[in-house]
N, C-alpha and C positions, 0 to 999 in steps of 0.2 A: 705558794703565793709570795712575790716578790715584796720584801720591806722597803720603806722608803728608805731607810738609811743606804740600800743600796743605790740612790741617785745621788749621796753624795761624791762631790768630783764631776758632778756633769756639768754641761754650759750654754747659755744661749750667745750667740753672738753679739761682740760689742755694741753693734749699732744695735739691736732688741733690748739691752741695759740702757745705751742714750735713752732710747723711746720711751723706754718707763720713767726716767726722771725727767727727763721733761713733759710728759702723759702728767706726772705727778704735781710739776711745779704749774701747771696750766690751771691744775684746780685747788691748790695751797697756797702758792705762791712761792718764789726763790729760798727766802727764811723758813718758811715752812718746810724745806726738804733740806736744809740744810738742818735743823733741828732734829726733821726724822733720820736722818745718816749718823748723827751721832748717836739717837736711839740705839738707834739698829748696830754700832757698831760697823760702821762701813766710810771711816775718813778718809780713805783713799780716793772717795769720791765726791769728797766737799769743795774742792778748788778745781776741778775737773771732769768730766762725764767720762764716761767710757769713750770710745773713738769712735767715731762711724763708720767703722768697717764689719766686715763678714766674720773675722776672725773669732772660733769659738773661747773666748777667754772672760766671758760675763759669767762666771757661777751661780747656779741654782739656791745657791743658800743664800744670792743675795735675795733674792723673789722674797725667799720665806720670813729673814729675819728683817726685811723693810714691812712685812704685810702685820709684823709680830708689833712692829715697833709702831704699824698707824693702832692697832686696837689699843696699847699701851695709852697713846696719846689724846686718842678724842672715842675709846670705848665701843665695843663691839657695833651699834646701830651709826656711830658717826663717821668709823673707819670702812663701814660698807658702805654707804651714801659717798667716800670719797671712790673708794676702789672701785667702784661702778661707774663713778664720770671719768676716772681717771684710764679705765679698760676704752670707754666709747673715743676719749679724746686718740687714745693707740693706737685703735684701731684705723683711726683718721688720719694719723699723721704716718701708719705701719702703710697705708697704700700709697703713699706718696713713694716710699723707697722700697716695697716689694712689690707693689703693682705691674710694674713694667715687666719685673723679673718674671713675674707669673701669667703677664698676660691678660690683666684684671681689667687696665686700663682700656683695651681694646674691644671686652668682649658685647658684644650684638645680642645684648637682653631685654631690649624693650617689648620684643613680639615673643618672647618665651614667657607660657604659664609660673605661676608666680610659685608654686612647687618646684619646678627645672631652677627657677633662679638662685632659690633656697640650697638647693642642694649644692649647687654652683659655687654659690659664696662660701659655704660651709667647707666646702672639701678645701679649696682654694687655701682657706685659713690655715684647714689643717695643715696643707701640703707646705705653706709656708713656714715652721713651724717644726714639719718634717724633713724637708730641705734642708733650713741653712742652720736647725738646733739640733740639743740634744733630747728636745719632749718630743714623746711620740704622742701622734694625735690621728685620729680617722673617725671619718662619720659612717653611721648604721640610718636606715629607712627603716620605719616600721609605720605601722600604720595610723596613719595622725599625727605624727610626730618624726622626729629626724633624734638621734641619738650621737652625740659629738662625744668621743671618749679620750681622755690623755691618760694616755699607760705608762708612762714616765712623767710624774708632775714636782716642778720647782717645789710648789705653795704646800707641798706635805711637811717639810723637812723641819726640826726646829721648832714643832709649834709644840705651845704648852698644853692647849686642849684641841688636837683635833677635829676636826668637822669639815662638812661641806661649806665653806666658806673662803673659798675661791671666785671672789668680787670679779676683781680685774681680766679674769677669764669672762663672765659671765659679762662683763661688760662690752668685750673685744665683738663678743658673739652677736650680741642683740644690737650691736654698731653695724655688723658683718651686714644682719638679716634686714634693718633699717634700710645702710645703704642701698641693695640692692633691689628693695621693694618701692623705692624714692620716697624713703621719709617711713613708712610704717613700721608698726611695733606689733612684736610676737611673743607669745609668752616665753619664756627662758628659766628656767632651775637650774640648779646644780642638785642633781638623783643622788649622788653616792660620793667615797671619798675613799681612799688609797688607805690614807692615814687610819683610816676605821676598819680598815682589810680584806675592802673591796678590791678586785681587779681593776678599777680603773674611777677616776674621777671622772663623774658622767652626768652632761646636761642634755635637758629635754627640750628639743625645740617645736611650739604646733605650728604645725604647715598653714593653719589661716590667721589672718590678722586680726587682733585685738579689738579694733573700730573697726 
């Protein structure tokens, strides 16, 4: 079983670092991320974002010690209520710059069953993710449910107490299965966690909608 320590040194690319702090300042505010950077220990990114390119030089550690630094600041239930808007806002603003690249923007889903669509967006995610980072991600079918797994995950690294508590993931996902459903909502967990010695951080997605 692989440790998370062995992801450090990994990366997402610079534009996936922009996305998160602007994902984040959308729902904080500009001060507010400027606050949590110096939490986190990350000044190199207080008078500047990352760049918006493809280039893999965003580290994995920043995921973890920014996610360390919201429970710090506003406590385990307030730092999820952000990571969660702040995953759906990512999600929003991630199709604008990987959409094209994957073909997201184009695809002919309104007369596909609402399970094809699902799985659709989900892979999609993954693939994106797969593509231009260093997180591995792939989705499982099972029955009832879809099973999104990242076997290389940032949000392990770093933490003080471990857990399933990969917000921002969980919020990217249930944005993913929103959009593509026009507007509906599907239940979303996060099953297991790396950090706890799982093979993989893994959420559960149900194939029918909530309302």
């Amino acid at each position: 079983m692989t440790s998370v320590e062995a992801f450090r040194g990994l990366h997402y690319p610079n534009k996936i670092g922009r996305l998160t702090f602007l994902s984040l300042e959308e729902v904080m505010g500009q001060n507010g991320v400027k606050a949590l950077l110096r939490l986190a220990d990350l000044p190199q990114y207080l008078d500047a974002y990352p760049p918006n390119d493809l280039k893999r030089e965003f580290p994995f550690e920043a995921i973890s010690a920014t996610s360390v630094a919201l429970g710090t600041m506003y406590g385990p239930r307030g730092a999820r209520g952000l990571e969660l808007r702040a995953g759906r806002v990512a999600f929003s603003l991630g199709l604008k710059e990987f959409g094209p690249l994957l073909g997201m923007a184009d695809l002919a889903l309104k007369l596909m069953p609402i399970t094809m669509k699902l799985k659709i967006a989900l892979n999609a995610t993954a693939q994106t993710f797969d593509r231009f980072s260093d997180q591995a991600s792939h989705v499982e079918e099972e029955r009832g449910q879809f099973i999104y797994h990242i076997t290389k995950c940032s949000n392990c690294i770093v933490r003080p107490e471990p857990g399933p508590v990969f917000y921002v993931a969980r919020g990217i996902i249930e944005e993913a299965t929103a959009w593509v459903s026009g507007g509906r909502r599907f239940a979303v967990e996060q099953c297991t966690c790396m950090a706890q010695g799982s093979p993989s951080c893994s959420f559960s997605i149900g194939k029918e909608p909530l309302e």
